[in-house]
C-alpha positions in Angstrom: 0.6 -14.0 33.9 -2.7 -13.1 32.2 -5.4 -15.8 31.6 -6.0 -16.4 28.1 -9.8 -16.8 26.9 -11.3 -20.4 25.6 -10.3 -20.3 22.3 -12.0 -22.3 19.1 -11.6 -22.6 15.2 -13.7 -20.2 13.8 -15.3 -22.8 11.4 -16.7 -22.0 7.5 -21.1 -21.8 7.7 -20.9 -23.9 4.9 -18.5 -26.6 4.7 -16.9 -26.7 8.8 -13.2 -26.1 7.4 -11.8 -23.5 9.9 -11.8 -20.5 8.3 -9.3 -17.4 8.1 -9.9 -13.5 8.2 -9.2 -10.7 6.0 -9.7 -7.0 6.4 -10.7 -4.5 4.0 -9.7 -1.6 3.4 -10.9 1.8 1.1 -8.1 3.8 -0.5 -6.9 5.8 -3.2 -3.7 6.9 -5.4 -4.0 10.5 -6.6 -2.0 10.5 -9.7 -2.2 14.3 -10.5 -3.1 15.6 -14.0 -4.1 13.3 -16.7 -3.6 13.3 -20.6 -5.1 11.1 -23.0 -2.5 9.3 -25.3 -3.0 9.1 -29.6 -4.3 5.4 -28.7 -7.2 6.3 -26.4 -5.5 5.5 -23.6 -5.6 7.7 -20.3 -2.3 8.0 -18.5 -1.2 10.6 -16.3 0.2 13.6 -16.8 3.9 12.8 -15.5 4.3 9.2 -15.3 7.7 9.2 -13.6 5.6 10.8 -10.4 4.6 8.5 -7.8 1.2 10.1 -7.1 -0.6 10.8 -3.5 -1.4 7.6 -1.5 -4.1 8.5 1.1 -4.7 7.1 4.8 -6.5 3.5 3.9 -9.6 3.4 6.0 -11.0 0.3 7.0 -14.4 -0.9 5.8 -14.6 -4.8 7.4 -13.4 -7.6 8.4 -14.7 -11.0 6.4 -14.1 -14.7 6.9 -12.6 -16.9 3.9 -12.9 -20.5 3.9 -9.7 -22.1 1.9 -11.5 -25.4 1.3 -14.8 -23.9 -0.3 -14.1 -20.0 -0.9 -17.2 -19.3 1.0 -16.6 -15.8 2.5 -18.8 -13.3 4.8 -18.7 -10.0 6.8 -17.9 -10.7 10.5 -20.5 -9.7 13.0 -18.4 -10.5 16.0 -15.3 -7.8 17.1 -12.1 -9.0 15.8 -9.3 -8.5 18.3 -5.7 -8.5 16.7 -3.7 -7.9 19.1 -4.3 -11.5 20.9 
């Protein structure tokens, strides 16, 4: 049996409510050709087609506070597989 670290809330910096975490990500959809419709509107080429999803990359990890929306880029390592 392994010891588990001390473990506390991770509280909000401006209201104390404990706070959750997000990640982000970058990504993109290539959707191929695109054509520009009578109305103005740009729509691609073949609409049934379900376009090129690339590898997401991720940019950082943030804290959200539910009670006040306060939210801000973690500084500390984020381990998810505790």
């Amino acid at each position: 049996m392994t010891d588990q670290p001390e473990t506390r809330p991770l509280p909000c910096t401006r209201c104390g409510t404990q706070c959750g975490i997000a990640e982000d990500y970058e990504s993109y959809s290539d959707w191929g050709p695109a054509v520009i419709g009578a109305d103005g509107m740009v729509r691609p080429q073949d609409p049934e087609g379900f376009g090129h999803k690339h590898e997401p990359r991720p940019i950082r990890f943030r804290a959200c506070c539910p009670n006040c929306g306060h939210q801000w880029t973690l500084r500390r390592r984020v381990d998810l597989t505790a």
